[in-house]
C-alpha positions as CSV (number, residue, x, y, z in Angstrom):
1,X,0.0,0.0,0.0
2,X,3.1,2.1,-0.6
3,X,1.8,3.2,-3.7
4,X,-1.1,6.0,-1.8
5,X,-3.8,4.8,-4.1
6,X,-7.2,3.6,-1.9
7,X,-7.9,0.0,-1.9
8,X,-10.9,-1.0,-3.8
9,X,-12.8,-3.8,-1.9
10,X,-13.5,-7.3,-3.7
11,X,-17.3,-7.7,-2.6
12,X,-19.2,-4.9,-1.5
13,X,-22.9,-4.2,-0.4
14,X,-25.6,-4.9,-3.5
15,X,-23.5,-7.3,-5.2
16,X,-24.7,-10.9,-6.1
17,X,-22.5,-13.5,-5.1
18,X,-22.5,-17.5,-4.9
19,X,-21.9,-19.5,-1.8
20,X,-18.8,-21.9,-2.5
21,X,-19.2,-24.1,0.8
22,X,-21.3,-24.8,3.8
23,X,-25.3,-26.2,3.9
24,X,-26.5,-23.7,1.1
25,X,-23.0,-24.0,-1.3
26,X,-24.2,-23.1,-4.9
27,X,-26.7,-20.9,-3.8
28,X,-27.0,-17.1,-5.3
29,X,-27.5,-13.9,-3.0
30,X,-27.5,-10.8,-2.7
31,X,-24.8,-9.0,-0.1
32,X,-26.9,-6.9,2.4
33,X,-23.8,-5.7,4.7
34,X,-19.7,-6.4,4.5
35,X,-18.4,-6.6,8.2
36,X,-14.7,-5.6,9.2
37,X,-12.9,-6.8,12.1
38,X,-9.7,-4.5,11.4
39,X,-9.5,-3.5,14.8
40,X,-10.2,-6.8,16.9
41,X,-7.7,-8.0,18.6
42,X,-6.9,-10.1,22.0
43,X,-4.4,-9.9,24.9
44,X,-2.8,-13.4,24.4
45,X,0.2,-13.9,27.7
46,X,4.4,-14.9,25.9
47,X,4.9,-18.6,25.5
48,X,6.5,-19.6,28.9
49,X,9.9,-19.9,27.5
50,X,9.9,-16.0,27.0
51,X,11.6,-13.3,29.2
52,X,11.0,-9.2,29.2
53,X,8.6,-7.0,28.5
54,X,6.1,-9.2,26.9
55,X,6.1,-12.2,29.3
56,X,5.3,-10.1,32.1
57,X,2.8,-7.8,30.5
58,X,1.4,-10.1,28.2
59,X,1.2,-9.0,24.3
60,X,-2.0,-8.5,21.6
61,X,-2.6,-10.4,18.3
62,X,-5.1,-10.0,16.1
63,X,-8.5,-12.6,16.7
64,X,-9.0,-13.6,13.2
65,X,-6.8,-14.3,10.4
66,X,-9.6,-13.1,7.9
67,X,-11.0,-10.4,9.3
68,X,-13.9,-9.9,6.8
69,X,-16.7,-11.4,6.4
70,X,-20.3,-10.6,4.5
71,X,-24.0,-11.3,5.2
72,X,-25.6,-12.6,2.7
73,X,-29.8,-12.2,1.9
74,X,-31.0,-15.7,2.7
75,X,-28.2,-17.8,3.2
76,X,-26.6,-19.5,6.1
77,X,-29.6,-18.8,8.0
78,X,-29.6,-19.7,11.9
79,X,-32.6,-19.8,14.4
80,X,-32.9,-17.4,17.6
81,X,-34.9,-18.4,20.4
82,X,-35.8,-15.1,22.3
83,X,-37.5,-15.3,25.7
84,X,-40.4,-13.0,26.4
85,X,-38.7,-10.0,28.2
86,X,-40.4,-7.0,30.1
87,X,-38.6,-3.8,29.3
88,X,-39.5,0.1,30.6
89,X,-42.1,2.2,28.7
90,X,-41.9,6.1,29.2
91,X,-44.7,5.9,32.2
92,X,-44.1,3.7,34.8
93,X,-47.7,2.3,34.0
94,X,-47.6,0.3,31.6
95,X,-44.5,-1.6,30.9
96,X,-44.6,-2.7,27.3
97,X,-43.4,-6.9,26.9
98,X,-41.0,-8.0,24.3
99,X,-42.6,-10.7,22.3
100,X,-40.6,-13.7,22.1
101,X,-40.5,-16.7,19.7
102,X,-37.9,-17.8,17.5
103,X,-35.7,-15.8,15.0
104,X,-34.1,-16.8,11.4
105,X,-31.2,-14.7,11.5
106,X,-28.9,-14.3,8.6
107,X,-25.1,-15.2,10.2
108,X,-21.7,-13.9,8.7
109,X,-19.9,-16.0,6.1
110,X,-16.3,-15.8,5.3
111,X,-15.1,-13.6,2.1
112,X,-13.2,-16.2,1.1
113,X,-16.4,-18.9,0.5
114,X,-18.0,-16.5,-1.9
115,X,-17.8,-16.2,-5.2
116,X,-18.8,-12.6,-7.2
117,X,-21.2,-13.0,-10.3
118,X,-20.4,-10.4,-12.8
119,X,-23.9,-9.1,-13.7
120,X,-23.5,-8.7,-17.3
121,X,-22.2,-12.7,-18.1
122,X,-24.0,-13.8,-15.0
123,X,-21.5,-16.3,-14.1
124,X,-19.0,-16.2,-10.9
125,X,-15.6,-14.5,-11.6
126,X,-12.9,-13.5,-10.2
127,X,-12.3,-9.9,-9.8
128,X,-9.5,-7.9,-11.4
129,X,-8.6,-4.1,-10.9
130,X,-8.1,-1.9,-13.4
131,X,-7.5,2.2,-13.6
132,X,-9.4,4.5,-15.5
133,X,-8.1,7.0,-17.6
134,X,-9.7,9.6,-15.1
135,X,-7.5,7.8,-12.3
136,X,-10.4,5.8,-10.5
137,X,-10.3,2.1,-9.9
138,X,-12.4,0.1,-10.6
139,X,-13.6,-3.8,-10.6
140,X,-13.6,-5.6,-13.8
141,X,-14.9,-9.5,-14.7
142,X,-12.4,-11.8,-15.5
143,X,-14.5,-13.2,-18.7
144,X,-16.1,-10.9,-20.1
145,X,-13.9,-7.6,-18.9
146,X,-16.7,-5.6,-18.1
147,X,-16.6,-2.7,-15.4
148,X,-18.9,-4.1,-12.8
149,X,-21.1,-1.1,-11.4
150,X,-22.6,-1.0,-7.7
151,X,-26.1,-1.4,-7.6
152,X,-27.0,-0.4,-4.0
């Protein structure tokens, strides 16, 4: 990242992609939100073997080796079982009651199970970066070498 040009994400919100691997693997979606994890990271304690600073204070790593991951419309759904909870109402009253029941809640896949599809081929590509004339980056199909546009 010497160069000082911005990094132009692989999968973003609004695009379509295909599930490579899990229960619904060859599935199509569409991305509703991309999730970073850039700044996680853990207080692990120095292997035993280590002396100084870091044995004694302990040191941080980060949690995940792949820190992004993307939820996906209708895939890798999971159930929530909510209990009915009583929460506080603005009068003292009447306090209003949660319902409860169970959830289907879209979970977080991986980056790396999913697979674009270039919306002009329709099929799922790998994605290339190329530089405008006007100095923008942008992502291009690896079949048919089409820009591919946001559409959210």
């Amino acid at each position: 990242m010497a160069t000082g040009r911005t990094r132009v994400p692989e999968i973003r919100k609004g695009d379509t992609v295909l599930l490579l691997s899990g229960k619904d693997a060859g599935k199509r979606g569409v991305v509703e939100r991309v999730i970073t994890n850039v700044g996680a990271i853990q207080r692990t304690t120095a292997a035993p073997g280590d002396a100084g600073r870091q044995a004694r204070r302990g040191f941080w790593k980060p949690v995940s080796s792949r820190p992004v991951s993307v939820v996906v419309e209708g895939l890798n759904i999971a159930k929530r079982h909510t209990k009915p909870r009583q929460t506080q109402g603005r009068t003292d009253r009447a306090p209003k009651v949660q319902q409860g029941g169970i959830l289907d809640i879209a979970k977080p896949v991986d980056v790396s199970k999913v697979m674009l599809i270039c919306p002009s081929c329709k099929e799922p590509t790998r994605i290339r970066h190329t530089v405008l004339e006007d100095g923008r980056r942008v992502r291009v199909c690896s079949h048919c070498g089409k820009a591919i546009e946001v559409t959210a």
